[in-house]
C-alpha positions as CSV (number, residue, x, y, z in Angstrom):
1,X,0.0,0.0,0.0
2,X,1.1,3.6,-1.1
3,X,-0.7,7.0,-0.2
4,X,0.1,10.7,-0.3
5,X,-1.6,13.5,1.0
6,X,-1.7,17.0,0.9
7,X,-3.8,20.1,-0.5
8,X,-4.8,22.3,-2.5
9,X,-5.7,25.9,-2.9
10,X,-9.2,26.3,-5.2
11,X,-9.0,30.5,-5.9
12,X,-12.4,32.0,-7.6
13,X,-12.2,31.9,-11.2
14,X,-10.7,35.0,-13.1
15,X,-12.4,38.3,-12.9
16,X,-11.9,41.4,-14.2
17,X,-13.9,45.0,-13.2
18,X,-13.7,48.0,-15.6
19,X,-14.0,52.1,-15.8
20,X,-14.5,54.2,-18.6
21,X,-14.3,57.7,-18.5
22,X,-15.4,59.8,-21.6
23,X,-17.4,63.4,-21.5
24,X,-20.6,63.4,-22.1
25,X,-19.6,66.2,-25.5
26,X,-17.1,67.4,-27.4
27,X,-16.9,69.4,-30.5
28,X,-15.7,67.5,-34.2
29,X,-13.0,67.7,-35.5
30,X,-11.4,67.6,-32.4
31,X,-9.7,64.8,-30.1
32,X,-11.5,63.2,-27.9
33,X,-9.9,61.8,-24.7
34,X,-11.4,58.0,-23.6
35,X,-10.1,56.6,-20.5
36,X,-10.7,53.5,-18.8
37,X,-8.9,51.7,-15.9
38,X,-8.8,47.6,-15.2
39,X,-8.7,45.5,-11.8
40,X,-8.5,41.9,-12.7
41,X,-9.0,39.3,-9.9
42,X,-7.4,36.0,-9.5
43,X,-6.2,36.4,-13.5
44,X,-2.9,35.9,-15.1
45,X,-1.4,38.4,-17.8
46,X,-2.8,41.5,-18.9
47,X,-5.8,42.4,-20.0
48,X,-6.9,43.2,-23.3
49,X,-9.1,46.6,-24.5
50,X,-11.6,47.3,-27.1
51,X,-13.0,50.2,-28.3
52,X,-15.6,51.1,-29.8
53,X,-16.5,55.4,-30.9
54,X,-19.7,54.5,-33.0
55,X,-18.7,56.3,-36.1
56,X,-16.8,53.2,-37.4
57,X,-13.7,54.0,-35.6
58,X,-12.1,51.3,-33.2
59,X,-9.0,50.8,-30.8
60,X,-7.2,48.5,-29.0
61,X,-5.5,51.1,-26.8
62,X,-5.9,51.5,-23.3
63,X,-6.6,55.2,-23.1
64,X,-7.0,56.2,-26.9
65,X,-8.5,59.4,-28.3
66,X,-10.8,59.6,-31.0
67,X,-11.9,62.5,-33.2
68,X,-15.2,63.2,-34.3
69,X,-15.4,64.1,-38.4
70,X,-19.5,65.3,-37.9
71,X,-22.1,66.7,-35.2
72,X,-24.3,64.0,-33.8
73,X,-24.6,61.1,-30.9
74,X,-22.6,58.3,-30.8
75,X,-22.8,55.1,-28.6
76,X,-19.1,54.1,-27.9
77,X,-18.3,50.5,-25.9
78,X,-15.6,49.8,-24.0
79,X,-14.9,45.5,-23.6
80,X,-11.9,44.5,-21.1
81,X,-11.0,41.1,-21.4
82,X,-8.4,38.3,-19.7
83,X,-8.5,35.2,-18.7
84,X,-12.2,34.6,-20.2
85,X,-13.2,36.9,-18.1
86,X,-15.0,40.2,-19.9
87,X,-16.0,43.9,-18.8
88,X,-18.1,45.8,-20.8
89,X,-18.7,50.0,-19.9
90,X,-21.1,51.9,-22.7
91,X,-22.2,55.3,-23.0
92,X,-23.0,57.9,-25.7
93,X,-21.5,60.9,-26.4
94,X,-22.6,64.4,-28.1
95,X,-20.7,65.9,-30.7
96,X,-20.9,69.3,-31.9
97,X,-20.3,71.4,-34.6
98,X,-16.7,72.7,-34.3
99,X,-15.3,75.8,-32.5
100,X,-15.3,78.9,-34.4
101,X,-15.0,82.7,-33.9
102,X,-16.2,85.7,-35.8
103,X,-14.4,89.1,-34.4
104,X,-14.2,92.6,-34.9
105,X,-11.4,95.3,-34.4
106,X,-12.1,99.1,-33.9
107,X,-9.3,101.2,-34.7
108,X,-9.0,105.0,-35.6
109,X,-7.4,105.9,-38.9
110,X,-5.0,107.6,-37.9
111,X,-3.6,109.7,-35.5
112,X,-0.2,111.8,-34.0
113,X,3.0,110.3,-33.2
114,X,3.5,110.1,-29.4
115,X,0.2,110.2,-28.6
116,X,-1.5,106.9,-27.0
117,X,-4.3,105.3,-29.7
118,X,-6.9,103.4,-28.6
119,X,-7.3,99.7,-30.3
120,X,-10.1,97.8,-28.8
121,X,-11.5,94.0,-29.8
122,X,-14.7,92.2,-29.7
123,X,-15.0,88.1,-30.4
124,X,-18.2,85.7,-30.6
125,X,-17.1,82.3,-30.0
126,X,-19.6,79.3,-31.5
127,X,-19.5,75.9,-29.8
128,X,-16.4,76.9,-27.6
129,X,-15.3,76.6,-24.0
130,X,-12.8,78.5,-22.5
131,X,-11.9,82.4,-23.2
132,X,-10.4,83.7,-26.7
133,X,-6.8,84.8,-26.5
134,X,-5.9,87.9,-28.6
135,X,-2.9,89.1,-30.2
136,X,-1.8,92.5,-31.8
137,X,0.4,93.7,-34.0
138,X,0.9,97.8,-34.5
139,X,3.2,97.2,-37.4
140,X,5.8,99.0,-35.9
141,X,7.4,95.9,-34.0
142,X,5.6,96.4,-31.1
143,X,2.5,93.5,-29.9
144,X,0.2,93.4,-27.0
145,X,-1.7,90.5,-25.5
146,X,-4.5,92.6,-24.2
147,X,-8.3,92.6,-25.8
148,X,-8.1,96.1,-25.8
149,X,-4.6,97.6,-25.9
150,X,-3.5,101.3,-26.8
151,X,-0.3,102.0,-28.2
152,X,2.2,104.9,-29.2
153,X,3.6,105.4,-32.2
154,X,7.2,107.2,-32.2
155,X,7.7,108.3,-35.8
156,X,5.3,109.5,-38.4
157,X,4.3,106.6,-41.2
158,X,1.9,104.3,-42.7
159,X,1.6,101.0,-40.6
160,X,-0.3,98.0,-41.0
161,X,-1.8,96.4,-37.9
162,X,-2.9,92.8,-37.1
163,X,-5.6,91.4,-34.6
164,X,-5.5,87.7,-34.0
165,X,-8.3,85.8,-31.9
166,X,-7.5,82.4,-30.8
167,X,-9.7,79.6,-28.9
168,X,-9.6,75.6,-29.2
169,X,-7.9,75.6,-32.5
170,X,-10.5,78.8,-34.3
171,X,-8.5,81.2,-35.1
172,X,-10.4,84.9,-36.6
173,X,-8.3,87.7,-37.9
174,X,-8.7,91.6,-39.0
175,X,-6.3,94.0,-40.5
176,X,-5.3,97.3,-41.5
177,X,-3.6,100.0,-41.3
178,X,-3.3,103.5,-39.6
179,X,-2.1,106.5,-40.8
180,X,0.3,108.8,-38.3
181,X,1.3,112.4,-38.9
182,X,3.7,114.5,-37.5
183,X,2.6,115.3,-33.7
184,X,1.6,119.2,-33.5
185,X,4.0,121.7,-33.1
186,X,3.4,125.6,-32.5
187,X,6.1,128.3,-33.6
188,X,5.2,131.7,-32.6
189,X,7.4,135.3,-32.7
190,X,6.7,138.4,-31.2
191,X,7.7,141.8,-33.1
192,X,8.1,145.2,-31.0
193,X,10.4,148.2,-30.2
194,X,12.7,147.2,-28.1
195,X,12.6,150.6,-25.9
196,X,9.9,153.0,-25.0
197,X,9.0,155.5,-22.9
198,X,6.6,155.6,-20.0
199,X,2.6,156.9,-21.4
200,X,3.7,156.3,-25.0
201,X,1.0,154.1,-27.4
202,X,3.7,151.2,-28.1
């Protein structure tokens, strides 16, 4: 007669639990950020990750983004697999039409050297988050970051100014150019006799 004895360990079978993260909308023609996480139990390996946007567009990336081509709603999927064991996350997602900007600049037409000139800026963003950034050019190598700037001008001339409006990729532009004289000057002489005397008409 022979015998052994001993044990064994029976674990649950593989499992896996899943996240995805994804906003709710998004404009086109933009990426879109898709994140999910994993926590397998009792598994061996890695697992595996499937996605799906619903505009015919697919990855096998963990956290891949995506861009939109057209407005609408799309159902994406998200399917985590290893071992045999699956997780499945779904949502949709909103898409709109893409960011854009119309904008205006007011500027005189011209002006004095050294004096200050007023250039001001107005934008209307469309399907945008976030605040415009502007940009100005006097023509004269001198910019200004501010929405509405003034400037100076040292030296008489011609110059051609530049206004650029920036958000989420939109860009709008206006142009032209501004006209500065000479600043005023006054000259002035006086003529009289140079002596008199008292209760004389001089």
């Amino acid at each position: 007669t022979c015998s052994a004895t001993g044990s064994i360990t029976v674990e649950p079978p593989c499992s896996v639990a899943c996240t995805a993260t994804v906003p709710a909308s998004a404009n086109a023609e933009s990426p879109v950020a898709f994140k999910s996480t994993a926590t397998p139990s009792y598994c061996t390996g890695s697992p595996s990750y499937a996605w799906t946007f619903g505009a015919g567009g697919t990855s096998a990336q963990q956290n891949p983004s995506h861009t939109y081509a057209t407005p609408g709603e799309y159902a994406w999927t998200l399917t985590v697999s290893i071992g045999g064991a699956t997780c499945t996350q779904s949502g949709t997602i909103t898409i709109t039409p893409p960011c854009s900007l119309i904008c205006t600049a007011s500027v005189p037409g011209g002006g004095s050297a050294g004096t200050s000139i007023p250039f001001s800026a107005s934008s209307t963003p469309s399907y945008c988050t976030g605040s415009p950034s502007y940009q100005w050019t006097f023509g004269d190598g001198e910019t200004s970051v501010q929405k509405n700037a003034s400037h100076t001008y040292a030296q008489p001339g011609s110059y051609a100014w530049t206004l650029t409006v920036t958000l989420q990729g939109a860009t709008c532009t206006q142009s032209g150019t501004i006209l500065i004289a000479d600043s005023c000057t006054v000259t002035c002489t006086a003529n009289g006799p140079a002596t008199g005397l008292a209760g004389d008409s001089l």
